[in-house]
Structures are given as structure tokens and as C-alpha cells.
C-alpha positions as CSV (number, residue, x, y, z in Angstrom):
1,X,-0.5,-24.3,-1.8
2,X,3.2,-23.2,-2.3
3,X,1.8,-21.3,-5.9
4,X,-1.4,-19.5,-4.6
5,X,0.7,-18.2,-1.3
6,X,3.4,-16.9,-3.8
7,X,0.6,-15.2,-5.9
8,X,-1.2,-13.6,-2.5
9,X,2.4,-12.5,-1.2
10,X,3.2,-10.5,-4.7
11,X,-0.5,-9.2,-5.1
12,X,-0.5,-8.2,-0.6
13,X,2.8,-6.0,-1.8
14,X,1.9,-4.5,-5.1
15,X,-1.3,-3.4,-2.6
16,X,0.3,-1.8,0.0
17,X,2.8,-0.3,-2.3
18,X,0.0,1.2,-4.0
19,X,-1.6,2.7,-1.0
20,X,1.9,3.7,0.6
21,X,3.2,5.9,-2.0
22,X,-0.7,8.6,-1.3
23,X,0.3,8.4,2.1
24,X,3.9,9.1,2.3
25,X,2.9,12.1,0.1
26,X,3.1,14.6,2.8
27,X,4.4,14.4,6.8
28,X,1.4,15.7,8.5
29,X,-1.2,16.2,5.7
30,X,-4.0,13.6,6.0
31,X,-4.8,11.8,2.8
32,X,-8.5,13.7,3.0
33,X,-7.0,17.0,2.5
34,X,-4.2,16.7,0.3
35,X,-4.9,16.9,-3.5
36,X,-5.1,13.3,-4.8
37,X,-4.6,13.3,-8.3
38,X,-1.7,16.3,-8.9
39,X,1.3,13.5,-9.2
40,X,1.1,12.9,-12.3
41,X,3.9,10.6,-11.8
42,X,1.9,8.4,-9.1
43,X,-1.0,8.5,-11.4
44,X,0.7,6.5,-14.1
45,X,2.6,4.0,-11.8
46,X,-0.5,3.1,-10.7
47,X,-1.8,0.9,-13.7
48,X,1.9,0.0,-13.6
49,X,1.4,-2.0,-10.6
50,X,-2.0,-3.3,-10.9
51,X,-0.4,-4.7,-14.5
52,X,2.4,-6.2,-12.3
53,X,-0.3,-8.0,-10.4
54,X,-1.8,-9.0,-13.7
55,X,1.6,-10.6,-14.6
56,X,2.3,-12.2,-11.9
57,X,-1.0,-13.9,-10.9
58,X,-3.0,-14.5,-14.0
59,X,-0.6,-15.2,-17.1
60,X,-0.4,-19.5,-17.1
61,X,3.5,-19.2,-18.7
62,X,4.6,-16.8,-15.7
63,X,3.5,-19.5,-13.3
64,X,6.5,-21.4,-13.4
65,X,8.8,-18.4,-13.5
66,X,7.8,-16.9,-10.3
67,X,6.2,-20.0,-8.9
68,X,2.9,-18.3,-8.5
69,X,-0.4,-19.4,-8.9
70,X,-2.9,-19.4,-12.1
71,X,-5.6,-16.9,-10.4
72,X,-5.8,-16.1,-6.8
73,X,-9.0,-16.5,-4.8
74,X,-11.0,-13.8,-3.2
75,X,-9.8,-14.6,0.3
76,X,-6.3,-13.8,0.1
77,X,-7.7,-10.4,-1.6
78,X,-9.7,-9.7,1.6
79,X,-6.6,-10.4,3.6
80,X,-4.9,-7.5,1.2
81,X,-7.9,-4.7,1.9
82,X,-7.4,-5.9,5.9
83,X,-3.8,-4.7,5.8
84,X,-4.7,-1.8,3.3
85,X,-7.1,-0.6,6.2
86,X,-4.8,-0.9,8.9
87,X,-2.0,0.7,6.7
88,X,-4.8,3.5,6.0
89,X,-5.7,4.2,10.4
90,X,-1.9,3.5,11.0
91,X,-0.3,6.0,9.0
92,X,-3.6,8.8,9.7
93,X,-3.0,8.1,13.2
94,X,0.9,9.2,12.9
95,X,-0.1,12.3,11.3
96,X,-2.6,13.3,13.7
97,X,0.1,13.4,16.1
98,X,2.3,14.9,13.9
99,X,0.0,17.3,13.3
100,X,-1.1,17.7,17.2
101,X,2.8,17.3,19.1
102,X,5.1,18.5,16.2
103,X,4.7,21.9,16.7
104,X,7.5,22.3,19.0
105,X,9.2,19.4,18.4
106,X,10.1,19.2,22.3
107,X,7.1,17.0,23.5
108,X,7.9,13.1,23.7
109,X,4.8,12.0,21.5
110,X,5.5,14.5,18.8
111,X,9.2,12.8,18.1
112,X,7.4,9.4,18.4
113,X,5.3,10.4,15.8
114,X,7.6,10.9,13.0
């Protein structure tokens, strides 16, 4: 049990990681209308990650090195896409009212949106 929650902790952050860095992009842009695929950067770290997931949850000799286990069900995969979706309305949410209350910076909901 110890193993496949080790693997489902690494793979939930690689995840989020991945998902985090499109949104922290821009302060009030929403994902839909900024220009995805102009970070050329984020573009390549992206098959970085997913290969960090690889190592971590599917090679039998890194098993006893991070204590993680050999292949990781498709439940604790669902639980990942739950937080990516609530990572996705949480952070679209923000910049709405970013975009909405920011403009001059005096209101109480625009400073407790960013």
C-alpha cells in the first residue's frame, strides 16, 4: 500500500506541476485566450515531466529507490484529473476577478484576487 501511494503522490505532482506552469503564464489572461504553444521552453519540459512519471512509477529497479510502486492503477489517475480540474476552475476563477476588480486596485475583491 505504502509503494502504490508513493507512486500516486509523485504522478498527483508531476500533474499539477504540469497544468500550473499554462496557468501561471499570465495574471489575468485566461488559459482560452492566451497562445498555448509560444514557450518553447514549457513545451519541452513537458515530456520532461511525463518521463519523470515514467521513472518513477513504471521502471521495477526505481521501485526500491523511491519506494514507489511497479505501475499505478487508474483510480489514483482519476483522483489526479479531479485536482487538475479544480486547479483548472480555481485558478480561471482568480483571473476573472482579476480581470473584473483589478482595474483600480482599490476594491476589496480585486486585492483578494491576486
Amino acid at each position: 500500500i505504502l509503494s502504490v501511494g508513493n507512486s500516486a503522490v509523485y504522478a498527483n505532482i508531476i500533474l499539477c506541476q504540469m497544468f500550473h506552469i499554462w496557468f501561471c503564464r499570465t495574471r489575468a489572461t485566461s488559459v482560452t485566450q492566451h497562445p498555448l504553444f509560444t514557450n518553447k521552453l514549457t513545451l519541452l519540459a513537458m515530456p520532461w515531466e511525463l518521463g519523470f512519471i515514467a521513472i518513477f512509477c513504471f521502471i521495477p529497479e526505481m521501485e526500491i529507490v523511491f519506494t514507489s510502486g511497479l505501475g499505478l492503477p487508474i483510480e489514483f489517475w482519476c483522483l489526479s484529473l479531479g485536482f487538475l480540474v479544480w486547479i483548472t476552475l480555481h485558478t480561471e476563477c482568480l483571473k476573472f476577478f482579476a480581470r473584473r476588480y483589478m482595474a483600480g486596485r482599490k476594491s476589496f475583491l480585486g486585492k483578494l484576487a491576486w
